[in-house]
C-alpha positions in Angstrom: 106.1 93.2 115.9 105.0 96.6 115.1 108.3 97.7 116.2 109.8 95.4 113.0 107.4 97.0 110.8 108.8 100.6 111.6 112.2 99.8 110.8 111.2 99.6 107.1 111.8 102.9 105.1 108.6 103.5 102.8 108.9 104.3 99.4 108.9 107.7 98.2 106.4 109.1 95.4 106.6 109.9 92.0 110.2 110.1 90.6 110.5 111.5 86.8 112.2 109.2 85.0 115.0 110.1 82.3 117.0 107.9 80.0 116.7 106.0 76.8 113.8 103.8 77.9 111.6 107.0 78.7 112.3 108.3 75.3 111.2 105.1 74.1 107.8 105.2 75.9 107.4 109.0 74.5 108.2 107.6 70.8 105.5 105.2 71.5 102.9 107.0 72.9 103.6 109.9 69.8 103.5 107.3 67.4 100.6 104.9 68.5 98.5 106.8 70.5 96.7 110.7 69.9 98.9 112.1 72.2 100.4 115.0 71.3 102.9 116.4 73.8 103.1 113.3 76.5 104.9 113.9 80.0 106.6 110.8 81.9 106.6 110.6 85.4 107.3 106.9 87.3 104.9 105.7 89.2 106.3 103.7 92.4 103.6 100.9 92.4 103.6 97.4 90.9 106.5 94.8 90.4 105.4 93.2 87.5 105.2 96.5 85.0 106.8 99.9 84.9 104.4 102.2 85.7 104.2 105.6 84.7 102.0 108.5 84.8 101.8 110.5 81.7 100.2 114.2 81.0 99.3 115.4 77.6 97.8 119.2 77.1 94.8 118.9 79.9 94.7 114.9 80.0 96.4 112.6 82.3 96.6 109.1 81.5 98.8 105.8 83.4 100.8 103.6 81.2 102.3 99.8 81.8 105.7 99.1 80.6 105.8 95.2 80.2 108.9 93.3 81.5 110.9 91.3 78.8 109.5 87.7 78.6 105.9 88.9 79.8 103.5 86.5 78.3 101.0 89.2 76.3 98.4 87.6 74.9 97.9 86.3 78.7 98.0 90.2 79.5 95.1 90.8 76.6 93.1 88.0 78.4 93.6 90.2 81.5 92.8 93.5 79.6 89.3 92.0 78.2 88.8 90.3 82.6 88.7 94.3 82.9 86.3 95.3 79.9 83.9 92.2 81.2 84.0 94.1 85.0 83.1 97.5 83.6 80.2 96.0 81.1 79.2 94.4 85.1 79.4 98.2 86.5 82.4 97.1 88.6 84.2 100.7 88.7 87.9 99.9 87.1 90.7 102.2 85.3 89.6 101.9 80.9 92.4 101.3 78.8 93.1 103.1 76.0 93.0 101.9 72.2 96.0 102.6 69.9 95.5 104.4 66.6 94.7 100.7 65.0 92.8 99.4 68.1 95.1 97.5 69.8 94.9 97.5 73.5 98.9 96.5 73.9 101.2 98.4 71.9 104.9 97.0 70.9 106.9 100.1 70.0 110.9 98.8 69.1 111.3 97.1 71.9 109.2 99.0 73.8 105.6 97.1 75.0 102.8 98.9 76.3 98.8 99.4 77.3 97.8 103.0 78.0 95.1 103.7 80.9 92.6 106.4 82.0 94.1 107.8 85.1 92.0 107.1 88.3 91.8 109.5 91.2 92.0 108.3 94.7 94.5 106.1 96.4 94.6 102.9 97.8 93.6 102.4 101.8 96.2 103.7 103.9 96.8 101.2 106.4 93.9 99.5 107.8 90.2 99.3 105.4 88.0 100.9 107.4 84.5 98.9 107.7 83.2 101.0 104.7 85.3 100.5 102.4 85.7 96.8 103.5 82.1 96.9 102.8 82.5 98.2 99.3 85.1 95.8 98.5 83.5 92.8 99.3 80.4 94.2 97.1 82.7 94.5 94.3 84.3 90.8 94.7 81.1 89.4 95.6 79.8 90.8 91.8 82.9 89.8 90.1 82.7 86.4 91.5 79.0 86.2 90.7 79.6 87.0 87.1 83.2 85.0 86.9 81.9 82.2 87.9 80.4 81.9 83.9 83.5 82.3 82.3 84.4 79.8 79.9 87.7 79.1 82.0 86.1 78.6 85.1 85.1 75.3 83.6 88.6 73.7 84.2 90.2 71.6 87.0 93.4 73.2 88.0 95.2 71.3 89.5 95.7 72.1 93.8 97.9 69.1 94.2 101.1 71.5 94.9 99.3 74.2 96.5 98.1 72.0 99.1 100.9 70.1 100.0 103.5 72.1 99.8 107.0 71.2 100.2 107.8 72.0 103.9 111.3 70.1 103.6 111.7 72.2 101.0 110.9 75.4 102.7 113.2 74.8 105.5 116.0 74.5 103.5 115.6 77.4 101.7 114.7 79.7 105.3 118.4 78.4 106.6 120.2 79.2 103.4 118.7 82.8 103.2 119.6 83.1 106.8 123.4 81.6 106.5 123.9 83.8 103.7 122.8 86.8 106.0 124.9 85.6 108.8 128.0 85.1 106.7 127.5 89.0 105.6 130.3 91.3 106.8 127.8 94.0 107.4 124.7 93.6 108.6 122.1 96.6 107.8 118.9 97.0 109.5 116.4 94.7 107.4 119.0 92.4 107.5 118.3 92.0 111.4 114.8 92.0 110.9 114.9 89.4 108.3 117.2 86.6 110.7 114.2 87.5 113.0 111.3 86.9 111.1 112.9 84.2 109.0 113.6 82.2 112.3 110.1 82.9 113.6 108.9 81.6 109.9 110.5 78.0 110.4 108.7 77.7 114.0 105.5 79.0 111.8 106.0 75.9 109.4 105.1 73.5 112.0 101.3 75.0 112.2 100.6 74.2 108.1 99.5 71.0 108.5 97.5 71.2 111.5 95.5 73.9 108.9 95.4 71.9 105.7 94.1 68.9 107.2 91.0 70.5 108.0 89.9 71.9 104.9 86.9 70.1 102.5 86.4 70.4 99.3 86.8 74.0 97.9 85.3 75.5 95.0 87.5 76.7 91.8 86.6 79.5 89.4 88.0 82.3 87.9 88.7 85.2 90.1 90.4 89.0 89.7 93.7 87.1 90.5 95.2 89.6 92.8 92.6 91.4 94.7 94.1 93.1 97.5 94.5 96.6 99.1 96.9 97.5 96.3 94.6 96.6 93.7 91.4 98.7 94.8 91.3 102.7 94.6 89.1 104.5 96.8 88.1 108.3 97.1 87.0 108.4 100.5 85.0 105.0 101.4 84.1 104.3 97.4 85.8 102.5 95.3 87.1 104.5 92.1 88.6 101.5 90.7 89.7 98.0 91.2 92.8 97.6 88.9 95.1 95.0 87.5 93.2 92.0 86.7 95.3 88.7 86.1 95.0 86.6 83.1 91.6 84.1 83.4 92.9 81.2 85.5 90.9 79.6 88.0 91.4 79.2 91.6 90.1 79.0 95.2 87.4 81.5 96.2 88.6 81.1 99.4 91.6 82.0 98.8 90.7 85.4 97.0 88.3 85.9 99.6 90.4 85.7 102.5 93.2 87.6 101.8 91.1 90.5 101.0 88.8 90.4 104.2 92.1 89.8 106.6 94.6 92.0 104.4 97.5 92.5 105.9 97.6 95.8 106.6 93.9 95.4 108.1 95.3 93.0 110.3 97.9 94.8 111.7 96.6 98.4 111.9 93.0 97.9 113.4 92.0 96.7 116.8 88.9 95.5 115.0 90.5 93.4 112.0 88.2 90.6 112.7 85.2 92.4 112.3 86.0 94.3 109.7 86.9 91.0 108.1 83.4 90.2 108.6 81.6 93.1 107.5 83.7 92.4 104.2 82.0 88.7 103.9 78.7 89.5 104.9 78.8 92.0 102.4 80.6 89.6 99.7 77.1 87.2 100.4 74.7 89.4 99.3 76.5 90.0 96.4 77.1 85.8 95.7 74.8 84.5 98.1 75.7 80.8 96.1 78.8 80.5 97.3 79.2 77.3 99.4 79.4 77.4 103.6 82.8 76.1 103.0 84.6 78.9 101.1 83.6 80.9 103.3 84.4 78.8 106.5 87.7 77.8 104.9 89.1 81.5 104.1 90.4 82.9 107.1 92.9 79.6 107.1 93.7 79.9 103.7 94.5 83.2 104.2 96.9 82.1 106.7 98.4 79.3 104.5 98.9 81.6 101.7 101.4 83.5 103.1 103.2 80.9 105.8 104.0 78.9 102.4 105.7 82.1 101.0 108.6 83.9 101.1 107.8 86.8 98.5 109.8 89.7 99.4 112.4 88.7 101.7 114.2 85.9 99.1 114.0 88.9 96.6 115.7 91.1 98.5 118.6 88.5 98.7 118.4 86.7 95.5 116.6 88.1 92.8 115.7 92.1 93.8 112.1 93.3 92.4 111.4 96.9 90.7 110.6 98.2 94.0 112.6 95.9 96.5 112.1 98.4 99.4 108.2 98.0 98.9 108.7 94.1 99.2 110.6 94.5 102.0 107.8 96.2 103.6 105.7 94.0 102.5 107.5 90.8 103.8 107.5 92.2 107.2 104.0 93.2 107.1 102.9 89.7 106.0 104.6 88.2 108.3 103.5 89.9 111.6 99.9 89.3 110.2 100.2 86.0 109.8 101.7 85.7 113.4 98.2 87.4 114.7 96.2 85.4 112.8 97.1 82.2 114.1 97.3 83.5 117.9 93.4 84.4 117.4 92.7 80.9 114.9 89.8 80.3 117.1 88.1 83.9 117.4 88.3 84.1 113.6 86.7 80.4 112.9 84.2 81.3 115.1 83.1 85.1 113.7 83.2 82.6 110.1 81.2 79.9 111.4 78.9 82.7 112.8 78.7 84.5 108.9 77.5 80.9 107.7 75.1 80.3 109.9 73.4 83.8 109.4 73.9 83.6 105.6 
């Protein structure tokens, strides 16, 4: 599979954006912010927000361009997530407050939130065991504190997301595929998505085997998309972990897994499962009150999280993202994880079970 993986072309840095949107963002950050002389450059990251750096005399600063229809008093619940992490000493990127305080800004229709810049960069490939380390620290703290927010008090509902609709699922795997077969001309993701698409609907059969084994899980709220993207290391320390969601709780597990068997993790090291495990030891010390079965139940919900998925591959074909290349990649790279994880099921129950008894 790593010969699928190579075939997607990655991304290329920043690109400095022109246009009337651009102008917009410099009207906005002249107007609302004390910046004098701002610089726009695109920042190739995220699929939910336009990202941009910006430089102003001897100050650099990132700035989120919301999508039309973005829900943002949801994004100010996520904005204060981030103040509650810092006043926790969780290392995360400070927003900036507009000339009347605000931390989103609506400009004509321009909507924004201003950052400090962070330096570092995001693991390349595989987490090495120290900074799996350090980012299990960090979710094991945010978890700890979380765990007292007022929303973590509500039920939400799991009925969907654990019975999800494999009929369903099916039918929309052959119609992405028929509609790539029926293509005149086929490029090279196209290939690789007939071949991974296939190997998904033979994946399918496994879901139930894995949901019928799980207990009863515990709900709370959580970051809401912690993953290799979201953390920002210099070195093995985290700078920053970035792009909180609005508070909404869910599985600990399911946060918890797909952290300690990232994807990239997965595919990249030859020692993925005990890197995993460095991760969740280090997560317990942090939230040592977190039940045996969160942690026994993450590696499969890791799994189940992305077999019931298919982010990346149905944008390419029927709704394209901001930066469809990096979902491509991503899609691929999922996929081939997911693939390893369930030929080695029983290595990475055991290394859990092994965690849970030490803990």
């Amino acid at each position: 599979m790593r010969e699928i993986l190579s075939q997607v072309t990655p991304i290329q840095p920043l690109v400095n954006p022109r246009g009337i949107l651009a102008r917009s963002i410099i009207d906005a950050l002249r107007t609302h912010y004390e910046l004098s002389n701002p610089e726009l450059f695109r920042v190739p990251a995220g699929q939910s927000t336009m990202n941009y750096m910006i430089k102003d005399l001897e100050a650099t600063y990132f700035a989120k361009c919301y999508l039309p229809g973005t829900d943002i008093v949801a994004e100010s619940e996520a904005i204060y997530l981030t103040e509650l992490a810092d006043r926790h000493g969780i290392p995360v990127a400070t927003v900036l407050l507009s000339k009347r305080g605000a931390c989103i800004t609506r400009h004509d229709d321009v909507i924004i939130s201003v950052w400090s810049w962070v330096s570092g960069r995001t693991a390349n490939g595989s987490l090495t065991t120290g900074q799996a380390i350090e980012a299990g620290c960090a979710l094991g703290r945010m978890h700890r504190f979380l765990a007292d927010h007022p929303a973590s008090r509500g039920r939400p509902s799991l009925k969907a997301w654990m019975n999800p609709d494999l009929k369903g699922l099916e039918h929309a795997i052959g119609n992405l595929t028929s509609s790539i077969q029926s293509l005149h001309e086929r490029d090279e993701f196209d290939e690789v998505a007939i071949q991974t698409l296939n190997e998904r609907l033979a994946q399918l059969r496994h879901i139930p085997d894995l949901l019928e084994s799980l207990p009863e899980l515990t709900c709370q709220v959580l970051h809401g998309d912690y993953s290799t993207e979201n953390v920002i290391y210099q070195g093995d320390q985290i700078s920053a972990v970035v792009d909180f969601c609005p508070p909404s709780p869910f599985l600990i597990s399911f946060e918890l897994g797909r952290i300690a068997f990232a994807p990239p993790t997965v595919m990249f090291s030859d020692n993925w499962i005990s890197i995993g495990r460095e991760l969740i030891e280090s997560y317990l010390r942090w939230n040592p009150s977190v039940s045996d079965a969160d942690i026994q139940s993450c590696g499969r919900i890791a799994i189940l999280k992305i077999l019931r998925s298919l982010y990346g591959v149905e944008n390419h074909y029927l709704s394209p993202g901001l930066i469809q290349k990096k979902l491509d990649e991503s899609w691929v790279m999922r996929h081939c994880a997911a693939k390893r994880m369930l030929e080695h099921l029983e290595e990475i129950e055991e290394t859990l079970s092994t965690v849970v008894r030490r803990s």
